[in-house]
C-alpha positions in Angstrom: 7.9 -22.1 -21.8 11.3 -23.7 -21.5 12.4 -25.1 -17.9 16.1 -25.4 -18.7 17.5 -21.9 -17.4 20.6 -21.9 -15.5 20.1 -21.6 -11.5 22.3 -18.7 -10.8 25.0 -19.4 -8.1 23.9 -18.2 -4.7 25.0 -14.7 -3.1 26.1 -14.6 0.0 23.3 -13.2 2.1 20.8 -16.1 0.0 23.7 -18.6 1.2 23.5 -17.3 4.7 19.9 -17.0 4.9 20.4 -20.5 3.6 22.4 -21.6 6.8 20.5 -19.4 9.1 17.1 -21.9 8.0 18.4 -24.9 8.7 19.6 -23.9 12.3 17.6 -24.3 15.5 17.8 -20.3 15.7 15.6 -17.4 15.0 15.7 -15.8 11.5 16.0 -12.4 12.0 13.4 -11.2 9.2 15.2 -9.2 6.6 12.1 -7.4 5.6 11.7 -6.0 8.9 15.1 -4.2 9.5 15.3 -2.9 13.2 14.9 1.1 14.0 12.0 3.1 13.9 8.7 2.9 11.1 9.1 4.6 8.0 6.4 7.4 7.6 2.9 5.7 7.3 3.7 2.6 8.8 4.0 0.4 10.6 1.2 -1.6 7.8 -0.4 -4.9 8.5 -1.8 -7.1 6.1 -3.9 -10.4 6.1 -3.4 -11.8 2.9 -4.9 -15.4 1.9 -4.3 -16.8 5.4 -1.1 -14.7 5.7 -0.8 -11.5 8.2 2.5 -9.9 8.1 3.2 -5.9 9.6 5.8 -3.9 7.2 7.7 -1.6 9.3 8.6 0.2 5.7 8.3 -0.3 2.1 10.2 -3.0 0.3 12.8 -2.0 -1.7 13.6 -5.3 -3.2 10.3 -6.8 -4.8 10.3 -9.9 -6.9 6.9 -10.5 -8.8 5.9 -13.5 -10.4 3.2 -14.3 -13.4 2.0 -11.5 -15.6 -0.5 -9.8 -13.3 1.4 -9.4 -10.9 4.4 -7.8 -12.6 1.7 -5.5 -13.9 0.0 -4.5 -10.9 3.6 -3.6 -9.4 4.6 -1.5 -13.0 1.2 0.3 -12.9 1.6 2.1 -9.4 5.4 3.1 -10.8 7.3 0.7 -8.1 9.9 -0.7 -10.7 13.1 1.1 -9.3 11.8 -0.7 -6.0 11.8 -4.2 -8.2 14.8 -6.5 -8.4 13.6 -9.7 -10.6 10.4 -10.7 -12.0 9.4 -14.0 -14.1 6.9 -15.8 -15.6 5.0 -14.2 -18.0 2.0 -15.4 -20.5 2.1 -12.7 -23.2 3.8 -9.2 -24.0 4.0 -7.0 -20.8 1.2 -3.6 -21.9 2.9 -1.0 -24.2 2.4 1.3 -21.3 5.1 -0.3 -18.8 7.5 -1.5 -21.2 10.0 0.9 -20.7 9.6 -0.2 -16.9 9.8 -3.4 -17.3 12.9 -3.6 -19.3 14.6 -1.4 -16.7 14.0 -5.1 -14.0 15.9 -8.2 -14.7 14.4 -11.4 -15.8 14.8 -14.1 -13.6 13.4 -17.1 -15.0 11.1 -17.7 -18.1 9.3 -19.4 -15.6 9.4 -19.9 -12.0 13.0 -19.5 -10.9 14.0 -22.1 -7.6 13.7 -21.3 -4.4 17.7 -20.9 -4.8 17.7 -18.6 -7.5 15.0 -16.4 -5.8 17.0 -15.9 -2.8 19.9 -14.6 -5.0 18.2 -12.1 -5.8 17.9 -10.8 -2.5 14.8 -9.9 -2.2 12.5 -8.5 0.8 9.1 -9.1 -0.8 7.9 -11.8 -3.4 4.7 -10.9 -5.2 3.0 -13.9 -6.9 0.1 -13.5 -8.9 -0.6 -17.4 -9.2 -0.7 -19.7 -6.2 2.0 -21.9 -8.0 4.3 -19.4 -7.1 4.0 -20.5 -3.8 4.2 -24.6 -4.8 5.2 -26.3 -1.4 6.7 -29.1 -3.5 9.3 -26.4 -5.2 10.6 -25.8 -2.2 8.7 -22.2 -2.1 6.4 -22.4 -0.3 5.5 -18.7 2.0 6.6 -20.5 5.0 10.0 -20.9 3.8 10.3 -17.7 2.7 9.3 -16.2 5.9 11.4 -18.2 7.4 14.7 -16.6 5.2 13.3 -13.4 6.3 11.1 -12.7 3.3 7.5 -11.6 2.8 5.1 -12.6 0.6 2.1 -11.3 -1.2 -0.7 -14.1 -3.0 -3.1 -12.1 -5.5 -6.1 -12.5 -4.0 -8.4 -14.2 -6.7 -6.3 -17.4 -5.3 -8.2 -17.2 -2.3 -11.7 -15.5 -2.8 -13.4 -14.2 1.1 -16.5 -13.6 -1.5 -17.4 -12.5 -5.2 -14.6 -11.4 -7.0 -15.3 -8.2 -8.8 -14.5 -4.9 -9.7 -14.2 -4.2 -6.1 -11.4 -6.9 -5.7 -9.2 -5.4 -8.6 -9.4 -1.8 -6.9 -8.7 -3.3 -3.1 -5.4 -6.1 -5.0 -4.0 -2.5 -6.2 -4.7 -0.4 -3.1 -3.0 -3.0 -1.1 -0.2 -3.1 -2.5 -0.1 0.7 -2.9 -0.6 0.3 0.8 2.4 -1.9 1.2 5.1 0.0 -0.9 3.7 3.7 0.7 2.1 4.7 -2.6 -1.5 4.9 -1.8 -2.0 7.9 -3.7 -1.1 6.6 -7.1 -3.5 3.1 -6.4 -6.2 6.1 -6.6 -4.8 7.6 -10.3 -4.9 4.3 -11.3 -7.7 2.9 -10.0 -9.6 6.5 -11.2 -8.6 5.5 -14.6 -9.7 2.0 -14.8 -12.6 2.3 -14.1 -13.2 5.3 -16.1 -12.6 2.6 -19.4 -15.5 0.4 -16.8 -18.1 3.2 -16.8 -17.9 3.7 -20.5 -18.3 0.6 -21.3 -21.6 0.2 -19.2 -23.2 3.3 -20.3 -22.9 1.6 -24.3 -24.4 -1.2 -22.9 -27.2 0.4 -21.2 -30.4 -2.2 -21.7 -28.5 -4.8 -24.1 -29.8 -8.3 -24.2 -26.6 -10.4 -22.8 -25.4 -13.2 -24.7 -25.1 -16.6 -23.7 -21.8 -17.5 -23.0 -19.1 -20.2 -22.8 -15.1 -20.0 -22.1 -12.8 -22.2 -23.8 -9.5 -22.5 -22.1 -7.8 -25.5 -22.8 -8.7 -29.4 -22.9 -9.6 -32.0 -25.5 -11.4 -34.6 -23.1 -13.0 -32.8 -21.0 -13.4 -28.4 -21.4 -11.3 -26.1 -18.9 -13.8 -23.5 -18.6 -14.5 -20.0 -16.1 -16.7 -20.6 -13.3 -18.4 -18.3 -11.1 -15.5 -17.6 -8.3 -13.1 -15.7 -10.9 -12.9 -12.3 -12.3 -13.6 -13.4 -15.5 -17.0 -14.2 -14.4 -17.9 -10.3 -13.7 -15.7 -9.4 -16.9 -18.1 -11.4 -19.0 -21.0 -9.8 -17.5 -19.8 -6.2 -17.9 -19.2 -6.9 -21.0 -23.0 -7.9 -21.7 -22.7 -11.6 -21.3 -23.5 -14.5 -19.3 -21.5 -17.2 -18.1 -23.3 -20.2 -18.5 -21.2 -22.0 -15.8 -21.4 -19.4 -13.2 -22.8 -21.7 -11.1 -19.4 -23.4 -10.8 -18.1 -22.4 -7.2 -14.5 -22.3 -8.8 -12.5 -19.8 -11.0 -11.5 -22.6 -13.3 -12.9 -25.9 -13.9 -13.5 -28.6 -16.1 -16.8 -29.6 -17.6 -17.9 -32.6 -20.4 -18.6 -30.7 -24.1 -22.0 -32.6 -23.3 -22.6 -29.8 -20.6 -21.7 -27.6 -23.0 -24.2 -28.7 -25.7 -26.9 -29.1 -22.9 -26.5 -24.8 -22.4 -26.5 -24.2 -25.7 -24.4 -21.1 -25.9 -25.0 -18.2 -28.1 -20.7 -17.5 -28.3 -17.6 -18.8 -27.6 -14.6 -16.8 -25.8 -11.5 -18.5 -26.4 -8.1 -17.7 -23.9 -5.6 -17.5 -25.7 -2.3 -18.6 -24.5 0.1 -21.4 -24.6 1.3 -23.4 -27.4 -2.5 -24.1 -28.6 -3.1 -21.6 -31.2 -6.8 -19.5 -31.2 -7.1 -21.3 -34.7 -6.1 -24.7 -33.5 -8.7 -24.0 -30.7 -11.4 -22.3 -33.0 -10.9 -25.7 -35.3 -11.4 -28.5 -32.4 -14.6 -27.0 -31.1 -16.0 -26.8 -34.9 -14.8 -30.4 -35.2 -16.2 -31.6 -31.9 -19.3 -34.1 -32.7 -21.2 -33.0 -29.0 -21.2 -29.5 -30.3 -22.6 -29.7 -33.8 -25.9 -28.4 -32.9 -24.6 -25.5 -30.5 -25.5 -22.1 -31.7 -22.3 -20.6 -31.4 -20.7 -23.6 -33.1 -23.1 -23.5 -35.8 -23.0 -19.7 -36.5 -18.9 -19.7 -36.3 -19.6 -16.8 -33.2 -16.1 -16.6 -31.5 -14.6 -13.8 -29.3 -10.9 -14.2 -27.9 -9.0 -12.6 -25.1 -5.7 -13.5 -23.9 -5.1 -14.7 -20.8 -2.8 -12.3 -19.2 -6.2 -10.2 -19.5 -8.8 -12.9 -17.5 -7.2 -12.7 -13.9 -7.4 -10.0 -11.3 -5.3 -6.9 -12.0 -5.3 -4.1 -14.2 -6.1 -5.2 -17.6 -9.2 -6.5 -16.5 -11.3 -2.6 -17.7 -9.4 -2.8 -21.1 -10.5 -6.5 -21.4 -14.0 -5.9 -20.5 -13.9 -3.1 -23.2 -12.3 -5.6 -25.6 -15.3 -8.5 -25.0 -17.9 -6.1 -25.5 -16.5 -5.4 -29.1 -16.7 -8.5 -30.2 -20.1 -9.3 -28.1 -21.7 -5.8 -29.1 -19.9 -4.5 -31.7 -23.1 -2.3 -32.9 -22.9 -0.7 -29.3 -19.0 -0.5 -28.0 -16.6 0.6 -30.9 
């Protein structure tokens, strides 16, 4: 995506929040207005390293990368939503009408400047770029203009990340914005889409897989710290780099060949195309002799649909369809 967007000039609470860093004084926080607790709070979170006590909901969120935004539009918090950004495919039919109702502040990653002309009292990233220290964003200097901040937790795994991480990313922040009852609609119907898939696959024989992300040297591939690692097993697979104690990470196509997969699942995202991607590995001498090379056995997802949040029961679906299609239709 293009990095040339305009910084928008600063308002003048950003400019004062500005000031009010730089001095040898205390910040007062602007997410934690004085006067009494809203109903249900005060709420304290420990997030990635992070604790931080709301005294009431935010009212204006920013979110950052795809899942994020998501997660926020799902539990119906857009009128509590001033800017969002970064995203890696088409937001879900289902919360376009939302989304369209928030304004875009970057293609990508808007500056540290930008973001605080937007005024906002809570920044929700789904990526831990969001926070890039080197930016100039990291959550330090955020909470020290008065703003919280929110990391989605696959950034910073306490253990296996699973089905049980997507419904406690959701609930939190249901928790945060005073919504807890709708993380449960939600939540009720995700894994609804979860249970159907796994009675289809009742006693399947799981097929060998590998992920292709990105990489022409070396293979950018999911290990077995991500979400994608229990998507592929729902979906009746096995991630033959699950021993990798990493979401992501990079391994020779030699490796590859050595684990002989059975299929290929190809992200899709980025300027590569899924053809482009489906033609290197085909081409790729170490992989001549792999049985998913050799039988042409490819499944796809798109990104947006491999990280913690709530596409991840609709992609599970998805993989088993093209894993199983004789069982999930």
């Amino acid at each position: 995506m293009p990095r040339n967007h305009a910084k928008p000039a600063l308002s003048a609470l950003a400019l004062a929040l500005l000031v009010s860093g730089c001095g040898g004084g205390a910040t007062p926080s602007a997410a934690s207005p004085a006067g009494p607790p809203a109903k249900g709070f005060p709420v304290t979170i420990d997030n990635c390293g992070v604790k931080t006590t709301y005294r009431r909901p935010p009212q204006r969120a920013v979110s950052l990368n795809q899942h994020a935004t998501e997660v926020l539009l799902s539990l119906g918090l857009e009128r509590s939503m001033v800017g969002t950004g970064y995203l890696d495919d088409s937001i879900l039919p289902e919360y376009r009408a939302a989304y369209g109702g928030v304004k875009v502040l970057s293609k990508e990653y808007p500056s540290f400047e930008a973001l605080l002309a937007a005024e906002p009292d809570f920044v929700y990233g789904g990526w831990s770029s969001t926070f890039d220290e080197k930016e100039g964003r990291s959550r330090a200097a955020f909470t020290k203009a008065g703003i919280n901040t929110h990391l989605n937790t696959e950034e910073c795994p306490t253990g296996p990340v699973d089905a049980s991480s997507m419904d406690e990313e959701i609930r939190t922040l249901a928790r945060i914005f005073g919504v807890p009852e709708r993380a449960e609609a939600r939540l009720g119907k995700l894994h609804a889409t979860l249970d159907r898939v796994e009675a289809r696959l009742a006693g399947v024989i799981p097929v060998k897989l590998f992920v292709y992300d990105s990489g022409d040297k070396s293979a950018f591939t999911a290990g077995g710290k991500g979400i994608g690692n229990e998507m592929i097993r729902r979906a009746g697979g096995v991630n033959l780099f699950s021993d990798l104690d990493k979401a992501f990470a990079d391994v020779s196509f030699e490796q590859v060949a050595q684990r002989a997969p059975d299929a290929v699942v190809i992200y899709d995202y980025g300027d590569q195309s899924v053809e482009d991607k489906k033609k290197f590995l085909l081409a790729h001498p170490a992989l001549k002799d792999v049985p998913a090379i050799k039988n042409r056995r490819f499944a796809v997802l798109p990104l947006a649909s491999t990280v913690l949040g709530v596409r991840m029961p609709a992609a599970v679906e998805s993989l088993a369809k093209q894993l199983h299609p004789g069982r999930v239709r």
